[in-house]
Structures are given as structure tokens and as C-alpha cells.
N, C-alpha and C positions, 0 to 999 in steps of 0.2 A: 319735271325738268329742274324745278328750284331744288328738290332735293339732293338730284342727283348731281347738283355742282356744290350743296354742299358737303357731299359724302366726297368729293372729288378734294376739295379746300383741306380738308379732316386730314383727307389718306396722305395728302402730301404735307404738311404740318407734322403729321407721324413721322412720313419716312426722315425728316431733316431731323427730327429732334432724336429720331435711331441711330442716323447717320453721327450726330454731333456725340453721343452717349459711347458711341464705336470707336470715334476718333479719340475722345479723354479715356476710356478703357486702353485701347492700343499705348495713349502715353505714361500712362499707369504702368504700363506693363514692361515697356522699354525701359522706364528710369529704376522698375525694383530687378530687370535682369541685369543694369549698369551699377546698380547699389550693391548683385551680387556678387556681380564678374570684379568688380575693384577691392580690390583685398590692399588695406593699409599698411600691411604687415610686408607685402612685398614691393624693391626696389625696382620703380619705372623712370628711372634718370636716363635711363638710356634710349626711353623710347624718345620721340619726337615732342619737341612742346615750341611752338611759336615764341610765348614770350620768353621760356629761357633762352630760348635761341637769337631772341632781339636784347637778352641781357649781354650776353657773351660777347655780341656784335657790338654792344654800346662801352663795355667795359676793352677790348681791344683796342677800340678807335681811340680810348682815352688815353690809354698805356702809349699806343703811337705819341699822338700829340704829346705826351708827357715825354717820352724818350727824344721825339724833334727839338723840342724848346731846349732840353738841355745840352742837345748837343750843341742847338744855336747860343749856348749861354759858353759853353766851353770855349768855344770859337773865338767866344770874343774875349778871354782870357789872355793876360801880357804874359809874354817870353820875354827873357835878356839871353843873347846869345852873343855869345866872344868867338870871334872869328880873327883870321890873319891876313890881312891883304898880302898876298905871294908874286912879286917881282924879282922873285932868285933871293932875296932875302925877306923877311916877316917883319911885320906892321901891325901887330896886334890891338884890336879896337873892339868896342861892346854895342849892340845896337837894340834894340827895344822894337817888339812888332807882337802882333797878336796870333795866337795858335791857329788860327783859318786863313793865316796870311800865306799867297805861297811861295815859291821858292824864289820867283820873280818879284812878288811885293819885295820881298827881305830884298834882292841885290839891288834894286830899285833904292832901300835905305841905306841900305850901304853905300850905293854910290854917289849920291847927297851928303851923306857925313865924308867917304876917302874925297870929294873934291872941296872942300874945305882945306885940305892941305895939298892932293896930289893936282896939280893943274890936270892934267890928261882925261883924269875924272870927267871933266867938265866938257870933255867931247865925245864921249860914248853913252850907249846907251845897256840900261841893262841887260839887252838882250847878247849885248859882246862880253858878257860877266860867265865865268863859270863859279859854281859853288860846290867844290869837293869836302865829302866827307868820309872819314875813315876810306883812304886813298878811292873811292867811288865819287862820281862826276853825278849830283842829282839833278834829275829833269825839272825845268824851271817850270812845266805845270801842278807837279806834288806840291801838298799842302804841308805844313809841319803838324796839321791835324794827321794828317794820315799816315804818316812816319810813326810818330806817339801813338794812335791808336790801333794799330797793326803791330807795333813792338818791334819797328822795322831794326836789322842788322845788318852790322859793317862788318869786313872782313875781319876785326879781331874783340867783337863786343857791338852790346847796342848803339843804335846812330848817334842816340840820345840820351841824355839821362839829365830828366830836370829835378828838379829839388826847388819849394816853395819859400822864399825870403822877406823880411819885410824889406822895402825899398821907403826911408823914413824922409827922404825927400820930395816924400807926395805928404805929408801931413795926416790929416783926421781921417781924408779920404780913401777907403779899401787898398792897402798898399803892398798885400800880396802878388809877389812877381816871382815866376817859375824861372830859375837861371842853369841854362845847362852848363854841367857839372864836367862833363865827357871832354875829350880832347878837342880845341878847338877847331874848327872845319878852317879850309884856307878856300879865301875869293882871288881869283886871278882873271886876267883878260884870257880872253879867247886865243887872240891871235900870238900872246905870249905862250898861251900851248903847244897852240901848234907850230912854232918855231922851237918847243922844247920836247916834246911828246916822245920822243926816242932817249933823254936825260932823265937818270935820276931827278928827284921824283914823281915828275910827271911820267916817266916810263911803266911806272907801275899804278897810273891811276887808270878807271876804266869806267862806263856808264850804268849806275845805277839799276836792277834790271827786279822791281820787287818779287817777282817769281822763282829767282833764283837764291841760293841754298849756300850762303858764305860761309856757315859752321865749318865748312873743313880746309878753314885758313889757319895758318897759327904762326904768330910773331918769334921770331926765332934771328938774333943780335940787330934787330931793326929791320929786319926785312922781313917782305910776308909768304908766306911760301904755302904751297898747296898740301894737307898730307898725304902721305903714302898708301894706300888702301891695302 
């Protein structure tokens, strides 16, 4: 009996040390058919790879955040913009605001600087402000970011055209200030349009519409006329 469990102890001590000698042969044999199969010589960029695939992920997200910041740097960038207060006659004045300001911050400054002088100022709001440019009425939610960066157009040229100046009034301090160059935009009240909106030159101003296609306007002895197809 004693023998025959130690002939039993034996046979199975065999089979595991078969079994393990089976299992490293097997691994033997898989790493020199993967040693085969991989040839150095040929391009596998295209197959699948985890970590490049988490490189590409980490390198986009970074180009993101790098493209955000600077747009949030842009943003905060000063404009001078010469504008005309429009009461049937012109009032030309300059006002200082930054390029993610929009079209509402700006008449909001403007009409802080015109009631310093215009008393009426001083009881409207800038929501009763229109702010026409190149004879277009712009919506008071556009940013001056997204005019500029869209390349937006009036009916006879860009909206805008800034050009970088030093402003030597700020001193040591970064005194680059982008001043547009382009024909002044005129600020008028609301309700002054529309008691004029059928008169020169309110008759030919109209609202802003950025999906629409001004190119085939053209100035012709002051007035703007549509061409001829």
C-alpha cells in the first residue's frame, strides 16, 4: 500500500513537471513565431498601438488648450475705434474697448463718453443705440472678435481694418493698441431711425446678416448700388 502511494506521489510530481516543461516549450515557440512574423524592415504605423494612440490623444488636447488660451489672450487685446455719433449731423469721437467686447459692451462705452457732452445720453440705454457699419446695422450680440476673425465684409470693403500703434500715453506698460483704419461706423439712437429710415442715409442702411454675400455691391458717386449679373 505504502508503495503504491508512493508510485502515485512520483506519477503526479512527473505529470506537473511535463505539464510546466509543455507550458515554457509552448512559450518558446510563440515568442520565436512572433520574432519571425515581425520583420523590422516593414512599416506597422498603421496598425493599431495603444500608447501611440494615447500619444496623439495627449498631443491634440494640448494643441486644443494652446489654441483656447490664445484666443482668450486675443480677446483681451485693446481696439481704438473712431466712430460718429449720427443726429442728422456727425460728432466724431474715439473709444477704447477690447476685441471680445461686443457690440453692446462698445455702445454701452460710447454712451458714457456721448453723455458727457449730449445730455439725452444720460437717459437711454444702450440697448436704444444702433451701431451701423459700412451702411449695415450690426447685431448688438457680435463680438468685434468675430467680425476680425471671420474677415467679416461691408458692402464696399472689410468691416474693419485694424493696424497696431503704440498709444505712448500708457508709458513702460505693453502700449500696443490696434486702431481701425476703415471708415468710421456711425452710433445713432434707435428711435432717430426710425423716424428717418425712409431718408438718405438711413434709407439705405440695412441689418447685418453674416451669411450673406456683399461682394456684389459697388460704390458708384456715393451711392451703393447692387451689380448687374
Amino acid at each position: 500500500m505504502k508503495k503504491l502511494m508512493m508510485k502515485s506521489m512520483v506519477r503526479m510530481k512527473l505529470q506537473r513537471k511535463i505539464a510546466k516543461n509543455t507550458a515554457n516549450h509552448q512559450d518558446k515557440i510563440m515568442e520565436t513565431k512572433k520574432a519571425i512574423m515581425k520583420n523590422p524592415e516593414v512599416d506597422t504605423s498603421f496598425l493599431p498601438d495603444q500608447q501611440r494612440e494615447q500619444r496623439a490623444l495627449a498631443e491634440r488636447e494640448r494643441l486644443r488648450k494652446e489654441w483656447l488660451n490664445r484666443q482668450k489672450a486675443i480677446k483681451e487685446e485693446i481696439l481704438e475705434i473712431t466712430y460718429s455719433y449720427w443726429d442728422g449731423t456727425g460728432h466724431r469721437r474715439t473709444v477704447q474697448c477690447k476685441k471680445g467686447d461686443t457690440v453692446a459692451q462698445f455702445l454701452e462705452l460710447v454712451r458714457r463718453d456721448l453723455a458727457k457732452e449730449f445730455r439725452e445720453m444720460g437717459n437711454v440705454s444702450s440697448d436704444a443705440l444702433l451701431y451701423v457699419k459700412e451702411d449695415l446695422i450690426i447685431p448688438q450680440d457680435i463680438s468685434f472678435y468675430d467680425l476680425i476673425a471671420t474677415r467679416a465684409r461691408g458692402k464696399s470693403g472689410p468691416l474693419f481694418n485694424f493696424d497696431v500703434h503704440e498709444d505712448v500715453r500708457l508709458g513702460a506698460v505693453d502700449s500696443r493698441v490696434e486702431k481701425d483704419e476703415s471708415h468710421p461706423g456711425k452710433v445713432v439712437e434707435r428711435r432717430w431711425y426710425d423716424r428717418n429710415k425712409h431718408i438718405f442715409p438711413a434709407s439705405r442702411w440695412e441689418i447685418y446678416d453674416p451669411a450673406k454675400e456683399y461682394g456684389s455691391y459697388t460704390i458708384h458717386g456715393g451711392e451703393v448700388n447692387k451689380k448687374k449679373k
